[in-house]
N, CA, C and O atoms as a GROMACS GRO file, in nm:
protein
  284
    1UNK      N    1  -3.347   1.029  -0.863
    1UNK     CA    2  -3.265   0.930  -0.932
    1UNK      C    3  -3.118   0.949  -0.892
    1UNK      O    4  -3.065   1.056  -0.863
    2UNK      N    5  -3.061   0.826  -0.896
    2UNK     CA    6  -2.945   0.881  -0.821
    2UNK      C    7  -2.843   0.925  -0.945
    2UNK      O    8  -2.860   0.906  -1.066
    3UNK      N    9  -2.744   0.984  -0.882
    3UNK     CA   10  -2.602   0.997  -1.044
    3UNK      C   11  -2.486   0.838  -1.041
    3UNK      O   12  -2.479   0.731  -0.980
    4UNK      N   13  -2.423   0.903  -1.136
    4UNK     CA   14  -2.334   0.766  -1.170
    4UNK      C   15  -2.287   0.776  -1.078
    4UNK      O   16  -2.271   0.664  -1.029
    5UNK      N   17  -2.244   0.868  -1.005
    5UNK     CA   18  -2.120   0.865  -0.870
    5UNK      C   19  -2.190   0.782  -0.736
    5UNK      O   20  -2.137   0.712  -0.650
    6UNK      N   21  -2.318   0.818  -0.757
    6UNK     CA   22  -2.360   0.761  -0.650
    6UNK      C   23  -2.391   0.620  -0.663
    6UNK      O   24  -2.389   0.549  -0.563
    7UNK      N   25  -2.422   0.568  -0.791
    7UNK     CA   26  -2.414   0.414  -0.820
    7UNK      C   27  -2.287   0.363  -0.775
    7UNK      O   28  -2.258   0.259  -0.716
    8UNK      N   29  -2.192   0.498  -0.833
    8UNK     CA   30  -2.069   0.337  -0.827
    8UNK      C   31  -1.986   0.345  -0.667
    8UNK      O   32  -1.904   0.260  -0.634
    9UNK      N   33  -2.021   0.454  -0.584
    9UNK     CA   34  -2.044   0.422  -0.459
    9UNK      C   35  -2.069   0.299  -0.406
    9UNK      O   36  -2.006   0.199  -0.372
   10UNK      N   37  -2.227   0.352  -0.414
   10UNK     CA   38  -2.336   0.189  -0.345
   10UNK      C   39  -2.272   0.100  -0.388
   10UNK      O   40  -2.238   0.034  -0.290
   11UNK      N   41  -2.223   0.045  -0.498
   11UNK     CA   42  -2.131  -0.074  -0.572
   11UNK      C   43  -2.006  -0.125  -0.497
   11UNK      O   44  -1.981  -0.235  -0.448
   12UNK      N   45  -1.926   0.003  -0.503
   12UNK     CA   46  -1.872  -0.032  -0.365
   12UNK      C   47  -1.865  -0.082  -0.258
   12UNK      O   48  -1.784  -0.167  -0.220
   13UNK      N   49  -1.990  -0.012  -0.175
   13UNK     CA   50  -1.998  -0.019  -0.069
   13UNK      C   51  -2.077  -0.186  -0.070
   13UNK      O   52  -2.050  -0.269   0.017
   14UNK      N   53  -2.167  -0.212  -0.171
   14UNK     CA   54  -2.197  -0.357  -0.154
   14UNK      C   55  -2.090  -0.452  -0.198
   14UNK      O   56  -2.116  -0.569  -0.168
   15UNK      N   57  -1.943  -0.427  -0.279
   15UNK     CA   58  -1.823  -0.528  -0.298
   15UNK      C   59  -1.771  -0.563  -0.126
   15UNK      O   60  -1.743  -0.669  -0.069
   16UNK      N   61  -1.774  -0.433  -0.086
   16UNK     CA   62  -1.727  -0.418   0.057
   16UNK      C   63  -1.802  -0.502   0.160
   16UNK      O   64  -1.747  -0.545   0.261
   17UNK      N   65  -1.936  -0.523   0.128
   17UNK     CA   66  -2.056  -0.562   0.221
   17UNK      C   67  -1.999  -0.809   0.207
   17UNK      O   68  -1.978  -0.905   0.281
   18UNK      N   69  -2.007  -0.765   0.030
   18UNK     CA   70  -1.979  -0.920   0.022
   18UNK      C   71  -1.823  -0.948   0.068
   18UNK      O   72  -1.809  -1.068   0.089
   19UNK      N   73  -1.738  -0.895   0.083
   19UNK     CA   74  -1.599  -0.916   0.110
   19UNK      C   75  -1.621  -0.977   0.249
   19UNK      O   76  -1.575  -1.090   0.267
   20UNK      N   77  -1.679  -0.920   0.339
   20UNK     CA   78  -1.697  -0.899   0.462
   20UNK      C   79  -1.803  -1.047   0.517
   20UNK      O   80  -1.784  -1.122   0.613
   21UNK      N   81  -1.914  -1.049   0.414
   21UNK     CA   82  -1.960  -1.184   0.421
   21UNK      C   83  -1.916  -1.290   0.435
   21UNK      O   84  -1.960  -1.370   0.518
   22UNK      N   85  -1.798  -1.317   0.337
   22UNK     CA   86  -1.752  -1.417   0.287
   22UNK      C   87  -1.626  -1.416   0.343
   22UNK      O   88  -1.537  -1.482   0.290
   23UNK      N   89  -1.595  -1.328   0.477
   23UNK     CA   90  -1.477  -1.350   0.546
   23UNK      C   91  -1.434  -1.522   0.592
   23UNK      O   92  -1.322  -1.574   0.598
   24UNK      N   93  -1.545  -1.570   0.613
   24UNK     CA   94  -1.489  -1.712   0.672
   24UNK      C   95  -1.573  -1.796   0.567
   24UNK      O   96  -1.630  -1.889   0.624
   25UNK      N   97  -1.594  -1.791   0.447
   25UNK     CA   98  -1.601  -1.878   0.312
   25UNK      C   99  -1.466  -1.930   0.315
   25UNK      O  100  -1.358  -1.871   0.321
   26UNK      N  101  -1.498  -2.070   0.310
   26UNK     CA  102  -1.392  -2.133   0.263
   26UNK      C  103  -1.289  -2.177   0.126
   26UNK      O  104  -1.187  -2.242   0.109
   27UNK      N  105  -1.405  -2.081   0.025
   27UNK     CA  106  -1.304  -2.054  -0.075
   27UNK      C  107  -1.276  -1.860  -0.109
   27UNK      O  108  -1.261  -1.797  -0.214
   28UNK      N  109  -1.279  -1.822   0.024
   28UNK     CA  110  -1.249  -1.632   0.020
   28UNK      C  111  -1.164  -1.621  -0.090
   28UNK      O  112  -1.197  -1.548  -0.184
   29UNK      N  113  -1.018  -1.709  -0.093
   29UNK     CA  114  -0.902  -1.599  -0.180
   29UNK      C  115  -0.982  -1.599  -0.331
   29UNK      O  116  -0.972  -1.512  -0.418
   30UNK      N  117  -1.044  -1.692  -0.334
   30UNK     CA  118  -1.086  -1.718  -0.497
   30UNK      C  119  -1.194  -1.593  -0.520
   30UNK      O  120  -1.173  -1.507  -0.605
   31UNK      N  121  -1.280  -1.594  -0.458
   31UNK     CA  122  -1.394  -1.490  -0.427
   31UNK      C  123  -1.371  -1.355  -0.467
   31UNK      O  124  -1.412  -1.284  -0.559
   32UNK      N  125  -1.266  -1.336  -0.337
   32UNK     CA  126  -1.193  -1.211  -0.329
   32UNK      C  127  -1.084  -1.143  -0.442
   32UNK      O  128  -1.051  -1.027  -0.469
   33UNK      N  129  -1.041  -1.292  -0.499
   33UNK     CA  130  -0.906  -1.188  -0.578
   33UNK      C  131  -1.018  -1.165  -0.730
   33UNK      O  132  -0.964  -1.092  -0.813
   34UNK      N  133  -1.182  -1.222  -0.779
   34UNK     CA  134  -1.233  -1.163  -0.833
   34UNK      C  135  -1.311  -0.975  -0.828
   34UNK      O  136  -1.314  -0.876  -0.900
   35UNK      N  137  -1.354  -1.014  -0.713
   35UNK     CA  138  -1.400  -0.880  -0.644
   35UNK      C  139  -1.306  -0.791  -0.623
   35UNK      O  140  -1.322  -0.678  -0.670
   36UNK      N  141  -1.193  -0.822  -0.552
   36UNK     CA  142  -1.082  -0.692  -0.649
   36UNK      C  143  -1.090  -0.639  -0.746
   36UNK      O  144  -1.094  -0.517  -0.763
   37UNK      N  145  -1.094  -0.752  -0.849
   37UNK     CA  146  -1.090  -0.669  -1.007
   37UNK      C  147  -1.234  -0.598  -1.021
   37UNK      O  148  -1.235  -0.535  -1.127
   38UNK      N  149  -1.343  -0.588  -0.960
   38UNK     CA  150  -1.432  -0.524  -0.978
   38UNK      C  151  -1.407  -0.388  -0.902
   38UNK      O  152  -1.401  -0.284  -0.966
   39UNK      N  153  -1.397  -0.390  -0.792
   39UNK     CA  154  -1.350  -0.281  -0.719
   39UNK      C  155  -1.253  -0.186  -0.743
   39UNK      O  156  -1.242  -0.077  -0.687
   40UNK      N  157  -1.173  -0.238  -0.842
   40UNK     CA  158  -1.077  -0.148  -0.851
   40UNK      C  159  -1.123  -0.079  -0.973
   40UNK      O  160  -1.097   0.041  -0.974
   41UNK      N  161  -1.195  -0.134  -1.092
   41UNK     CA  162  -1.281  -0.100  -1.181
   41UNK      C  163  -1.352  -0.016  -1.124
   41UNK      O  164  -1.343   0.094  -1.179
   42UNK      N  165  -1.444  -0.018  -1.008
   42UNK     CA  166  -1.481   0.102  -0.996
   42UNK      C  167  -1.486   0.200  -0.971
   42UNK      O  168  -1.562   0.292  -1.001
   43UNK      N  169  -1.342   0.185  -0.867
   43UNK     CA  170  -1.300   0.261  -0.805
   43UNK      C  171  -1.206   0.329  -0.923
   43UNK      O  172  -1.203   0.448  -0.890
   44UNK      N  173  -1.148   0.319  -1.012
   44UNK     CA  174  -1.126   0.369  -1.140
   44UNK      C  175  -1.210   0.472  -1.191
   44UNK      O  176  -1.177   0.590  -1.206
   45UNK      N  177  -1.333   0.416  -1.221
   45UNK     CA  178  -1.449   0.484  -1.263
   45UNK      C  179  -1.458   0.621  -1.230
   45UNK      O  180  -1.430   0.717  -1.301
   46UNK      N  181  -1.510   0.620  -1.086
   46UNK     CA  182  -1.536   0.724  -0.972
   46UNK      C  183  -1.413   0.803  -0.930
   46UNK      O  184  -1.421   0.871  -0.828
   47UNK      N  185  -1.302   0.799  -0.997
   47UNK     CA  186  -1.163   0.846  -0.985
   47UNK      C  187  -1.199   0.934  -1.114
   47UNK      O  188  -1.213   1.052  -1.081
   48UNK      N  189  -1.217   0.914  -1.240
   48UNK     CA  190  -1.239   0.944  -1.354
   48UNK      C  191  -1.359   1.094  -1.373
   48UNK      O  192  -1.342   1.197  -1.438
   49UNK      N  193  -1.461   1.056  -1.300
   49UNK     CA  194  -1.595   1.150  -1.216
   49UNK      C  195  -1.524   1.242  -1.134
   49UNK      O  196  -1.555   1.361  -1.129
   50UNK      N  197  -1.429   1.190  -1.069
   50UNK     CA  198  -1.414   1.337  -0.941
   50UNK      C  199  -1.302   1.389  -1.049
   50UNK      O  200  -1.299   1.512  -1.058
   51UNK      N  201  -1.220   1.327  -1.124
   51UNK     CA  202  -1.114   1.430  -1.201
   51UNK      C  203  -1.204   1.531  -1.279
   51UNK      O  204  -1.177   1.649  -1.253
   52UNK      N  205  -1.298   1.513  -1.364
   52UNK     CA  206  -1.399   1.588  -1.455
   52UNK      C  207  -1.460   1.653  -1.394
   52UNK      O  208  -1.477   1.763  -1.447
   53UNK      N  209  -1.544   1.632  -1.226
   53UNK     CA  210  -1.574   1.750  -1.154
   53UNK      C  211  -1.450   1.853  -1.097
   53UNK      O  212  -1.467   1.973  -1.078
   54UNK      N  213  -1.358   1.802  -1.079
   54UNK     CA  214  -1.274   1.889  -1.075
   54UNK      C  215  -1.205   1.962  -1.143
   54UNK      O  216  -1.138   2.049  -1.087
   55UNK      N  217  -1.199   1.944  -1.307
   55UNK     CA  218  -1.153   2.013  -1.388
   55UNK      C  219  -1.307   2.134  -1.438
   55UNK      O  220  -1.283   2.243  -1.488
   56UNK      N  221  -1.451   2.085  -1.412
   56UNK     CA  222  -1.551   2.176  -1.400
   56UNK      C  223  -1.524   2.281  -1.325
   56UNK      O  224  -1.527   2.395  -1.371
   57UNK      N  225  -1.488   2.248  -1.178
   57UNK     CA  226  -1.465   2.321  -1.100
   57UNK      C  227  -1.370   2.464  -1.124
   57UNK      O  228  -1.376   2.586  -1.105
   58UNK      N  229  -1.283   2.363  -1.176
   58UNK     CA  230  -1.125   2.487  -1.215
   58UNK      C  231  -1.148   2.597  -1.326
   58UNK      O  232  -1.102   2.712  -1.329
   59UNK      N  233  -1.243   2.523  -1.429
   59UNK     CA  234  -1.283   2.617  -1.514
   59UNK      C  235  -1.444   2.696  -1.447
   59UNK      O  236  -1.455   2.813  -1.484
   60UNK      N  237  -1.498   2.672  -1.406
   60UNK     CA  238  -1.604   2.784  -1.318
   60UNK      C  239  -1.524   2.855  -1.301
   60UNK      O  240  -1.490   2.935  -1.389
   61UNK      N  241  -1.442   2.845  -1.134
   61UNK     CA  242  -1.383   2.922  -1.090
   61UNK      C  243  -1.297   3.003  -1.165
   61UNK      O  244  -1.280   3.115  -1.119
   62UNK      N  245  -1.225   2.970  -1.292
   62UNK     CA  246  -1.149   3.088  -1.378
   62UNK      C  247  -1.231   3.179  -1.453
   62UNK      O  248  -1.193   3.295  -1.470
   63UNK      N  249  -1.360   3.129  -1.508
   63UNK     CA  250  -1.488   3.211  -1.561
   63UNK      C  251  -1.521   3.339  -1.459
   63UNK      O  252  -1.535   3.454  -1.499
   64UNK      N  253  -1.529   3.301  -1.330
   64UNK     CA  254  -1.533   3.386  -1.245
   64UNK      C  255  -1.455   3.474  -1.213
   64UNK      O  256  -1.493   3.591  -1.207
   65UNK      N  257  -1.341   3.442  -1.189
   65UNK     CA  258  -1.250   3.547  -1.154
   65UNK      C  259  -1.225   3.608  -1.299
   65UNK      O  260  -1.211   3.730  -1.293
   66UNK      N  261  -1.216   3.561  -1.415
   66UNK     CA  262  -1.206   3.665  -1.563
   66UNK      C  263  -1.346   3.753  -1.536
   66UNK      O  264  -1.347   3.868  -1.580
   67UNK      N  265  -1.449   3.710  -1.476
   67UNK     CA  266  -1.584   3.821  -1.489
   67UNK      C  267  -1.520   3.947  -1.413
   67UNK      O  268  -1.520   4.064  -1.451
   68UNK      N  269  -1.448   3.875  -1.260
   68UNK     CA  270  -1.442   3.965  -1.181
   68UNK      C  271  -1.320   4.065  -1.271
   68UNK      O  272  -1.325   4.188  -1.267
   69UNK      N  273  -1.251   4.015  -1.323
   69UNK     CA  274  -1.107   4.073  -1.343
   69UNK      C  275  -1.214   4.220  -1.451
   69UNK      O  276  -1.221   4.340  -1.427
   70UNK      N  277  -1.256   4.168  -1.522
   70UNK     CA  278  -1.363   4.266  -1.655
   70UNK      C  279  -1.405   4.377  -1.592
   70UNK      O  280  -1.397   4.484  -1.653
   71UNK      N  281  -1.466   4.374  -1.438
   71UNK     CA  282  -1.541   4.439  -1.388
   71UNK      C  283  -1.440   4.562  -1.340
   71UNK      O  284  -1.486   4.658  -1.278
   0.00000   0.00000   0.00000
């Protein structure tokens, strides 16, 4: 199953896929200045995910070095 990160990837990567479609649609700006607001929504999202893995991260790594410091 995949994780949220990896949904809102693929999401991405398919806003990116229709952007690209609809390069020579003759109504693109309309299209496009919606799909922005999605994209940036998700790209929000997945900004939000890597801050929380990275604050996981920071606290592992201080758990660790306090084990090591004990030892």
């Amino acid at each position: 199953m995949n994780t949220e990160k990896e949904r809102l990837l693929n999401a991405l990567t398919l806003i990116n896929e229709v952007q690209n479609l609809t390069i020579d649609n003759k109504w693109k700006q309309y299209l496009h200045q919606h799909l922005i607001v999605v994209e940036y929504e998700l790209q929000r999202q997945l900004s939000l995910i890597n801050a929380d893995d990275r604050g996981r991260l920071q606290i592992g790594n201080s758990e660790h070095s306090d084990a090591a410091k004990q030892q």
